[in-house]
Every structure is written in C-alpha cells, then in structure tokens.
VEXVO-681957 format. One record per residue (C-alpha): residue number from 1; residue in three letters; x, y, z. Coordinates in nm, 2 decimals, padded with zeros to 4 digits. Layout:
<recs>
   resi   resn        u        v        w
    NUM    ala        X        Y        Z
...
</recs>
This chain:
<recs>
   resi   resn        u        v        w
      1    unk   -03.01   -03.59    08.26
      2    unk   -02.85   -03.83    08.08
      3    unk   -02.76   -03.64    07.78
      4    unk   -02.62   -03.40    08.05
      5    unk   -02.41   -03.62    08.19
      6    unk   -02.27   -03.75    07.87
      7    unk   -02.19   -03.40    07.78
      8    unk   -01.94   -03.34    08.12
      9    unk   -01.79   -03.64    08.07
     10    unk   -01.69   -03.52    07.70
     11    unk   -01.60   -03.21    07.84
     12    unk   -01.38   -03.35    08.12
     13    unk   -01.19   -03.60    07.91
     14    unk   -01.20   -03.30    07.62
     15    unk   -00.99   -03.12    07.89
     16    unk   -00.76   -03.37    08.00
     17    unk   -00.64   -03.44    07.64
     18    unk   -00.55   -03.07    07.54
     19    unk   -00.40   -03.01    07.87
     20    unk   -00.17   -03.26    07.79
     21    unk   -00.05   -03.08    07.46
     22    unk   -00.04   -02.69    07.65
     23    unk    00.18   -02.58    07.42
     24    unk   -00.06   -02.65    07.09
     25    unk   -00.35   -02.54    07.28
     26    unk   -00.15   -02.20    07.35
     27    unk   -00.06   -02.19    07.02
     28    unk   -00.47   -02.21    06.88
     29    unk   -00.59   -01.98    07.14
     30    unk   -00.32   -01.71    06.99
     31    unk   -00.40   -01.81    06.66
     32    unk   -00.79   -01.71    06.72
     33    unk   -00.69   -01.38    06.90
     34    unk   -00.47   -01.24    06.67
     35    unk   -00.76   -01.36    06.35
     36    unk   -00.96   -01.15    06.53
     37    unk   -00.72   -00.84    06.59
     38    unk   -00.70   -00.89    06.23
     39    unk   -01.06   -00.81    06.16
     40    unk   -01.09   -00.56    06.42
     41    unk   -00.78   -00.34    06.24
     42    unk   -00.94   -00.37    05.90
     43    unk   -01.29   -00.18    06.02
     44    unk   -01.02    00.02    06.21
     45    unk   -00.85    00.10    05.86
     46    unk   -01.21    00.16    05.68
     47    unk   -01.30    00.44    05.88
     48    unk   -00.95    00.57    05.87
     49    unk   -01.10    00.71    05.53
     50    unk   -01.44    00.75    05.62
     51    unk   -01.62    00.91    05.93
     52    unk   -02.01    00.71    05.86
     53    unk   -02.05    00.37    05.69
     54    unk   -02.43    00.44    05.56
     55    unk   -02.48    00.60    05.87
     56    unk   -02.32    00.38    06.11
     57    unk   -02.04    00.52    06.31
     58    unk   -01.69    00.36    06.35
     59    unk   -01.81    00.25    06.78
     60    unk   -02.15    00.12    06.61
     61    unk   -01.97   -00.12    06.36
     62    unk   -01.71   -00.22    06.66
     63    unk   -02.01   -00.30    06.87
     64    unk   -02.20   -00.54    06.62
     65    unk   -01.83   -00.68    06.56
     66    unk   -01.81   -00.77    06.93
     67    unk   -02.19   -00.91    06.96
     68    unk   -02.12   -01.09    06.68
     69    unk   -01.80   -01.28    06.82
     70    unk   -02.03   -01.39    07.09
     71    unk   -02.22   -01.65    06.91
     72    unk   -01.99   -01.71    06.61
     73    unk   -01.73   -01.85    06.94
     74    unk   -02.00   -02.12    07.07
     75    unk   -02.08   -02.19    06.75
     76    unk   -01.71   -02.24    06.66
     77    unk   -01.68   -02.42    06.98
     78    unk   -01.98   -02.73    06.98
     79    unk   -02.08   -02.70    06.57
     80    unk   -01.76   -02.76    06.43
     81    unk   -01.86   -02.99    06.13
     82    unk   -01.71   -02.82    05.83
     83    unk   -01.62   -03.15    05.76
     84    unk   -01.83   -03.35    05.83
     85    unk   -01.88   -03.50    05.45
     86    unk   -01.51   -03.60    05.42
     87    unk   -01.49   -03.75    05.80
     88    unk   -01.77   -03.89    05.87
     89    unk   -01.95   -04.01    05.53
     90    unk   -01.62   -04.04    05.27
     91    unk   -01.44   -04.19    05.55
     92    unk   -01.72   -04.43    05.70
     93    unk   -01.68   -04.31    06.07
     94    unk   -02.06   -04.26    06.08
     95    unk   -02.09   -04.65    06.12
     96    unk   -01.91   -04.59    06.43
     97    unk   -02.15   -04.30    06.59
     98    unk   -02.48   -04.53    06.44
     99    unk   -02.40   -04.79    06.65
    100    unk   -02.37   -04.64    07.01
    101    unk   -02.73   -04.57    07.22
    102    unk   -02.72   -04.14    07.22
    103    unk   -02.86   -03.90    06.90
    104    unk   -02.56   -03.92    06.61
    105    unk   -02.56   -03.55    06.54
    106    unk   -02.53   -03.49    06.96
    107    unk   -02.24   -03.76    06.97
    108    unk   -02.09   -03.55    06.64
    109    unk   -02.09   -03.21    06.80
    110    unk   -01.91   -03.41    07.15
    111    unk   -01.64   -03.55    06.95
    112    unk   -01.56   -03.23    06.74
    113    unk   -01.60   -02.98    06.98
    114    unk   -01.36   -02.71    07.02
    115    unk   -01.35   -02.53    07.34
    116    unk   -01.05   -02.32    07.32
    117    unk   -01.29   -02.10    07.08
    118    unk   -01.47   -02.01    07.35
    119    unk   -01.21   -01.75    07.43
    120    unk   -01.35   -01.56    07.17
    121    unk   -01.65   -01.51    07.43
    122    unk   -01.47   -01.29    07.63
    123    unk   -01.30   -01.10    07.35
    124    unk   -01.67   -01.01    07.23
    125    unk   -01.80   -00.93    07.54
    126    unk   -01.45   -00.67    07.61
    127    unk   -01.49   -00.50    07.29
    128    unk   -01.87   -00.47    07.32
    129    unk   -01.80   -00.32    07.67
    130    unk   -01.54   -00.08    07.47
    131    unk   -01.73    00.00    07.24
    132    unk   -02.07    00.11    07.42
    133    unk   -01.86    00.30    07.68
    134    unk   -01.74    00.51    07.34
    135    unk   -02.10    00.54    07.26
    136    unk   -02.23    00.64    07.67
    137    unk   -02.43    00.28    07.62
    138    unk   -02.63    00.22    07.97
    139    unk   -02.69   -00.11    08.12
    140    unk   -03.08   -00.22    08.22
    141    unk   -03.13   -00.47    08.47
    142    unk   -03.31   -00.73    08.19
    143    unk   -03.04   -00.66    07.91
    144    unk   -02.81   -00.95    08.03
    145    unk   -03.12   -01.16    08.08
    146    unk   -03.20   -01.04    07.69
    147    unk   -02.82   -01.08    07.54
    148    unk   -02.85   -01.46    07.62
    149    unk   -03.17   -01.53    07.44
    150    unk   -03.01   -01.33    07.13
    151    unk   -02.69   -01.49    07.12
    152    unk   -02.82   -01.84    07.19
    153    unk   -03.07   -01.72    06.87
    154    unk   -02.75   -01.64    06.70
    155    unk   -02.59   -01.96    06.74
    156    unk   -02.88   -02.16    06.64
    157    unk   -02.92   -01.95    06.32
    158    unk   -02.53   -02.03    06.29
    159    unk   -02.57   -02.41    06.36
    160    unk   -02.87   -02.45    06.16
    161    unk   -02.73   -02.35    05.84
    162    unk   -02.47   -02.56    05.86
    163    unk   -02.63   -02.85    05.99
    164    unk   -02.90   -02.83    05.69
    165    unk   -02.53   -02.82    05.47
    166    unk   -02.37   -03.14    05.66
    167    unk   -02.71   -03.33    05.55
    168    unk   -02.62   -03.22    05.18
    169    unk   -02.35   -03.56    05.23
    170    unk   -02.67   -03.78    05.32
    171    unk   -02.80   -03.73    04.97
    172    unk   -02.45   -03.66    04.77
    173    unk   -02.15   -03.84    04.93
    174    unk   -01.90   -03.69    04.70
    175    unk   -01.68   -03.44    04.84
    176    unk   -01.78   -03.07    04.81
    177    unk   -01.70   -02.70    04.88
    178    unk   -02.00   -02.58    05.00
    179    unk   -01.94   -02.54    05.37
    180    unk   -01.58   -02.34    05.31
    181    unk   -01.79   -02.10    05.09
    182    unk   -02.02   -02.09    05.32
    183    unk   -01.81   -01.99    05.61
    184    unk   -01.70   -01.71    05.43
    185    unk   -02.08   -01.58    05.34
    186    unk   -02.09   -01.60    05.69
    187    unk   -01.86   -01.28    05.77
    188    unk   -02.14   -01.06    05.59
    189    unk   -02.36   -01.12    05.92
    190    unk   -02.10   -00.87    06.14
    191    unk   -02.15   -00.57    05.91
    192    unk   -02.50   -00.39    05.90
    193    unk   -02.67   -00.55    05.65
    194    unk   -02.80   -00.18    05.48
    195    unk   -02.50   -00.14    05.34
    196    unk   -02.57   -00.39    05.07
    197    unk   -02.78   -00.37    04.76
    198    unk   -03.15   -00.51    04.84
    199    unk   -03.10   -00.87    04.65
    200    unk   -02.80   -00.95    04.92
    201    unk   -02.97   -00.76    05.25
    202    unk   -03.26   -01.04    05.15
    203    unk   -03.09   -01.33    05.07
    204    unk   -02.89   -01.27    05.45
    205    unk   -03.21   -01.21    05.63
    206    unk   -03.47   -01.46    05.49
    207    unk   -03.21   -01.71    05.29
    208    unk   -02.90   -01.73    05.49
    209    unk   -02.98   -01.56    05.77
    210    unk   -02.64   -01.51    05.90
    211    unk   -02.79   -01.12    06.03
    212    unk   -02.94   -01.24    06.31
    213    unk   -02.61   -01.34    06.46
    214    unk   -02.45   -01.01    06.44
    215    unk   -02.58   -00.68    06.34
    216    unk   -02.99   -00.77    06.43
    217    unk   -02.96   -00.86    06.78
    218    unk   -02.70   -00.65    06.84
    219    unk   -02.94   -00.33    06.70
    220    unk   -03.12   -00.37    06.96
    221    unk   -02.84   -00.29    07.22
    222    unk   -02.74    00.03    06.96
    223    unk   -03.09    00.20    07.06
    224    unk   -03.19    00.13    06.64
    225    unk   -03.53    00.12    06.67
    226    unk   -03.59    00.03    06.31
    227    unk   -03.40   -00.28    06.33
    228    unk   -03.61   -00.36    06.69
    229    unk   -03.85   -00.59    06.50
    230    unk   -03.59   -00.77    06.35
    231    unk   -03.38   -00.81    06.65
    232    unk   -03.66   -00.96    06.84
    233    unk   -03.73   -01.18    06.56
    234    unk   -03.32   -01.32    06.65
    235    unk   -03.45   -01.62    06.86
    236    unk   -03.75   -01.73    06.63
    237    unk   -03.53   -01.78    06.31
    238    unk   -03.28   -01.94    06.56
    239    unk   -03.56   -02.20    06.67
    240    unk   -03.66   -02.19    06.28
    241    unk   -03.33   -02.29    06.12
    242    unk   -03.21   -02.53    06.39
    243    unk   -03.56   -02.74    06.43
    244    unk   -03.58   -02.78    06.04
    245    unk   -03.16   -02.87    06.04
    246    unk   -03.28   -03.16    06.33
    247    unk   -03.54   -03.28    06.10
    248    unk   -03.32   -03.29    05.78
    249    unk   -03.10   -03.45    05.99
    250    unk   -03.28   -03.76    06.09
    251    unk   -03.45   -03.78    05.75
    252    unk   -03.07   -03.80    05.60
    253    unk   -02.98   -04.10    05.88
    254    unk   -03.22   -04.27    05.75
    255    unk   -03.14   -04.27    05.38
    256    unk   -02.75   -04.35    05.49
    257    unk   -02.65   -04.71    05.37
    258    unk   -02.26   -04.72    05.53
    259    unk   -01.98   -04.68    05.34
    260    unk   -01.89   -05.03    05.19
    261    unk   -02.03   -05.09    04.86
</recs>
C-alpha cells in the first residue's frame, strides 16, 4: 500500500505540472498521433501494391498494428529510460534516488513517467476495433479478461529489455547508443514475424522478444491457430524478461560507486 500510495501522489503532482504548460502537452499528444498516422499510412501504401503480405491480409497487419500500440503506450508511458545512462549515471542523479527509503528503479519509472503516451491506448484499441469489424472479428465474454494479461505480457517483455539495457551503465558508465538502436529493433515486433528470414524470426522471439508485444498476442485475437502456442506463451516471457531485468537491476546498484572520482 505504500508503494500505491507513492505512485498517486506522482501521478497527481505529474498532473498538476503539465496542466500548467496545456499548450506543450497539446502539442506532444499531436505529435504522438500524427507518428502514428504515419505508420498506419505506410502499411496503408504497402498493400497499395500488394493484396497478401506472406499471407496476411492488409485488416490482419492493421489489427496487430493496433494491439501492438496497446502496450508499446504504457510502456512509453511508466518505462521511459532511454536515457537513463546519460541522466542518471553520467550526470550523478542516481545519488539522489539512492538516498530516499522506496526501490531506485520504482522511484526512476515515477520521475520519468510520461502519461500523455497513454493516448496511444485508445488509438490501439479504435483501430483494433476497425480493423476486426473489416475482418467480421466476434467478441467472447473472457477475451477482454484475456487482452489484459497479453498486453500487460507485452509491456513487461517491452520494459524488460530495456531495463536489462539501462543496467549495461552499471557496468560501463560511458555514454552509448544502444537503447536508440534498440528502439528501432523494436518496430519489427508490429509486423508478423514470418515475413522475415529464420535467423531474425529467432532472434525476435527467443533473443529480443519484441513479438510478444505485437503480432503473438495479437494472433490469438486473428483466429491463427498456429501462432496460439506462442501467444499464450505472451505473459510467461513477460514475467521472464522483467524478473531477470529486476535482478540485473539490484545486482548493478550494488556495483554503483557515485559519480565523484
């Protein structure tokens, strides 16, 4: 409860600060929408040429686009630590989180949360809705009980990765490109995966498993039975990834000697 609490009090003062600035907030929430028009028109332009991709009709790869916005938006919203090595370890303002009486990676995730990226919540959830209305796409009474556990699966595969990345700094303080690279290996997780050569399809299921945020979980919801075993495997690599980023975490605050020399 008391790591509840802190959280609504972050939220609440969170709040009050980008209320005061309406205009910039305005301005970001555009800014997200119209990145994501952006990527929407560019599978729109791809099957200008084509009616399949491997198989998967222009609604299908719309659909996993819109599941896939789901997660990547609460990820983008409480996991924004791409830079975390230049802040918090370059800069010294991890001295600063050590010293106060709550978990330093929970106090990192209050301080750089971003919850205007949670409009991209209901932008996912409206094209999903357009989408499987294209493809006659019924509703069962346990499928919104089921498209929780899979995104929150999603955004722990999400947030582990890039957790286990942010410990890199605990080990090699110097500044480093990793986690902008990263982001952009990221994108592969919204398009099915079979459309790449074997040696990537792996490496995005087993290595990076940035698949189980978009186009696994959201199989399941297609009706693609041969992707069902992987889809319920979503939550599993979630819990995977996340408990071993937790762990590489506090091993890496441990080995952290400040900032001074």
């Amino acid at each position: 409860m008391f790591y509840v609490t802190i959280f609504f009090q972050y939220v609440a003062q969170y709040m009050k600060t980008r209320l005061e600035y309406r205009a910039d907030l305005l301005v970001e929430i555009f800014s997200d929408l119209l990145f994501q028009v952006v990527n929407l028109i560019f599978i729109l332009v791809v099957f200008g040429h084509t009616e399949f991709l491997n198989g998967w009709s222009r609604e299908e790869i719309i659909f996993i686009y819109g599941f896939f916005l789901v997660p990547y938006a609460l990820f983008s919203s409480f996991f924004n630590i791409w830079d975390f090595n230049e802040r918090y370890i370059v800069k010294g303002e991890l001295d600063r989180i050590l010293t106060r009486p709550i978990h330093s990676l929970f106090q990192i995730i209050l301080e750089r949360m971003e919850l205007e990226s949670l409009f991209g919540v209901v932008t996912g959830i409206a094209i999903m809705f357009y989408a499987g209305g294209e493809l006659g796409l019924g509703i069962r009474w346990f499928d919104p009980f089921l498209f929780i556990v899979l995104v929150l699966g999603g955004v722990l595969v999400y947030a582990g990765i890039f957790i286990m990345i942010a410990c890199i700094s605990f080990w090699a303080d110097a500044r480093t490109s990793i986690m902008p690279m990263m982001y952009n290996i990221g994108n592969y997780g919204r398009y099915p995966v079979d459309i790449y050569n074997q040696a990537i399809r792996f490496v995005l299921t087993w290595i990076l498993p940035f698949a189980f945020v978009g186009v696994y979980p959201a199989a399941y919801f297609l009706g693609r039975e041969e992707w069902f075993g992987y889809s319920f495997l979503t939550p599993v690599i979630g819990a995977l990834f996340f408990g071993l980023s937790v762990f590489l975490w506090n091993e890496g605050v441990k080995r952290y000697r400040g900032a001074g020399n």
